[in-house]
C-alpha positions as CSV (number, residue, x, y, z in Angstrom):
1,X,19.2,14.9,46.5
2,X,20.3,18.9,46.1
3,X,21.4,20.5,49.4
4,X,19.2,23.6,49.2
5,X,21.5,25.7,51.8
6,X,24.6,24.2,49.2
7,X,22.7,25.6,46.3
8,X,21.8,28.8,47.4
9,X,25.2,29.7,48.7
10,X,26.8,28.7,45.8
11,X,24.2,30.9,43.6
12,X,25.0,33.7,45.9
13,X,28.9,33.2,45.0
14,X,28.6,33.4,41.6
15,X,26.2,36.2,41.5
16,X,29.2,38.1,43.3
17,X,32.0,36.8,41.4
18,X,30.0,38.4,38.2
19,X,30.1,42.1,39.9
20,X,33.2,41.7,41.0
21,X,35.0,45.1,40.3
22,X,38.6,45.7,38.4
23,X,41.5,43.5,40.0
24,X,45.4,43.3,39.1
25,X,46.3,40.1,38.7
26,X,49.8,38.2,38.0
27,X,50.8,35.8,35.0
28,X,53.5,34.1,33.7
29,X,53.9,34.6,29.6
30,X,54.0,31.2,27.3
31,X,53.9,32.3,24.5
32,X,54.8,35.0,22.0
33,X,52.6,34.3,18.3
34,X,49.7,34.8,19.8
35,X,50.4,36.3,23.2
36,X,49.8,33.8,25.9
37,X,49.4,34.6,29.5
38,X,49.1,31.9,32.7
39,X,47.6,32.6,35.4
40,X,47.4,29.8,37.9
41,X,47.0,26.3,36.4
42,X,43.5,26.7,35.5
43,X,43.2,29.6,34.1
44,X,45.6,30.6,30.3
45,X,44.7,33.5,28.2
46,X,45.3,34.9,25.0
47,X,43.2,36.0,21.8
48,X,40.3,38.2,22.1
49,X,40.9,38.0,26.1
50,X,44.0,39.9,26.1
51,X,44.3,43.9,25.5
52,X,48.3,44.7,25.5
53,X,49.5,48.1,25.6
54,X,51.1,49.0,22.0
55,X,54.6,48.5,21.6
56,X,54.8,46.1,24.6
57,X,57.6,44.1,24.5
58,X,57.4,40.3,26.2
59,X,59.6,37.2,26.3
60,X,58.5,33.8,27.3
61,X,58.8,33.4,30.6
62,X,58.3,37.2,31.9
63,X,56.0,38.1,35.0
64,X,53.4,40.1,33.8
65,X,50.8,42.1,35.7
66,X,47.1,42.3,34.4
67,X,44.4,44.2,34.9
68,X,41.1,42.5,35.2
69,X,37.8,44.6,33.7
70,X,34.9,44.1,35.9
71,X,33.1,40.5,35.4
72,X,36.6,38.8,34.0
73,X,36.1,38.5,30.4
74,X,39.3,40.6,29.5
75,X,43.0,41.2,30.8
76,X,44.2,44.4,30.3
77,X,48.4,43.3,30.4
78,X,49.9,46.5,32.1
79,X,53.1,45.5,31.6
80,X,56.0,43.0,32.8
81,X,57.9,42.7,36.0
C-alpha cells in the first residue's frame, strides 16, 4: 500500500529541490586527468558536470568551493581553499 500524505510530500520535495536557486558548495579533489570533485559520499563529479575557471591550478586532495547552477546539473569550481 502507498501512503498518500508520504507520496505527496515527497513529490512536493522534489518539485523544490528542482527550482532550487545557485548554491556554493564544498568538495574535496580526487583526481587530476579528468578533474574529479567529491562532495559528500554520494555525490562525485567530473566530465561534462564540472565548468573550471581557465588556468586553475588543483592538486589531489585540495578543498575546493563550487558553485551550483540552478536545478544541480553543473558545478561551476570557483577555486580552491
Amino acid at each position: 500500500m502507498y501512503d498518500v500524505a508520504s507520496l505527496i510530500k515527497k513529490a512536493a520535495v522534489e518539485a523544490f529541490e528542482a527550482e532550487k536557486p545557485a548554491a556554493v558548495m564544498f568538495g574535496t579533489v580526487t583526481g587530476l586527468a579528468p578533474l574529479v570533485i567529491d562532495v559528500g559520499q554520494k555525490l562525485k563529479l567530473s566530465g561534462e558536470r564540472l565548468v573550471a575557471m581557465k588556468g586553475a591550478g588543483f592538486s589531489a586532495g585540495d578543498a575546493a568551493v563550487l558553485l551550483r547552477e540552478q536545478g544541480g546539473q553543473r558545478f561551476i569550481v570557483l577555486g580552491v581553499v
